[in-house]
N, C-alpha and C positions, 0 to 999 in steps of 0.2 A: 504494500500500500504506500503510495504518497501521499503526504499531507503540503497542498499548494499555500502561497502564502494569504490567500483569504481565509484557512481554514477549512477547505471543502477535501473531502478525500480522495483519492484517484487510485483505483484500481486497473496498474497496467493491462491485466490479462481482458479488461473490458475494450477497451484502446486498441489491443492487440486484434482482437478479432474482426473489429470494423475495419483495420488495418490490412489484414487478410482478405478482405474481401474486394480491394481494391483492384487494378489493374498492374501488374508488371510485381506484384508484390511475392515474391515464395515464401518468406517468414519474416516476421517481424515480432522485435521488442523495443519496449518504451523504457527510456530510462530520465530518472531526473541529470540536468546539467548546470550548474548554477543555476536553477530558481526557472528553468525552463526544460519543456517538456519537449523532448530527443529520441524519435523513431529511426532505431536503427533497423534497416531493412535488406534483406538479400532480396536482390532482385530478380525478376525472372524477364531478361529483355529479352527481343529476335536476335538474332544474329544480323540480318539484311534491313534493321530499323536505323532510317540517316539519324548522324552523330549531332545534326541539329535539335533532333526530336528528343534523343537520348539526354541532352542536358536538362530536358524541361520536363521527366518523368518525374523526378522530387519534389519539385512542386505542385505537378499533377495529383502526386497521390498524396500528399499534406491537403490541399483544397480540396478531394474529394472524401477521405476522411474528416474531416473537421464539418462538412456540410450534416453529417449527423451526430454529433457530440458536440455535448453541451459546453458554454462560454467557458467554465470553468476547466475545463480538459482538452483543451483546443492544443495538437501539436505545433510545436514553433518552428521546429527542423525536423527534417529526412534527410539519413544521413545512407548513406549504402555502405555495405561490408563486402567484400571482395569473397568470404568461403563461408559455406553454409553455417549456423552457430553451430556451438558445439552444445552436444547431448548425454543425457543421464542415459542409462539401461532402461529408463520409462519411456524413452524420447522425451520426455522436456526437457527446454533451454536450458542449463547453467547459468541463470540470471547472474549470481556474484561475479561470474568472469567480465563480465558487461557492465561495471557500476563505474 
């Protein structure tokens, strides 16, 4: 859980899934970064998508996730990670490695 600086709580894994449901997204986690909220995501691009397009996929999928999450949980950055996260034997994320 995050606690933002108004006091409201934010539960990444809620974040995460609207995040998942985006376009170009394979997995994603939310992490706090000074006082701002930092989706880190492995992406899923084409191969044959122009390298114009490719720049404006982070902000694509920050404004299409934020369009359903509320003021208070609104991501500030999309950051891309170059190797898929790393996994528990459950497959979930290793959050600590990512704070």
């Amino acid at each position: 859980m995050i606690l933002n600086s108004s006091g409201q709580n934010i539960y990444p894994e809620e974040l995460e899934a609207v995040l998942s449901g985006c376009p170009y997204v394979s997995e994603a986690l939310v992490v706090e970064r000074k006082g701002r909220l930092v989706a880190l995501v492995y992406p899923e691009i084409p191969e044959d998508l122009d390298m114009n397009k490719r720049s404006e996929i982070p902000e694509l999928i920050r404004t299409t996730a934020n369009k359903s999450l509320p003021v208070y949980s609104k991501i500030n950055e999309v950051v891309f990670v170059d190797e898929p996260f790393e996994k528990t034997p459950k497959m979930s994320i290793k959050r600590y490695l990512y704070w």
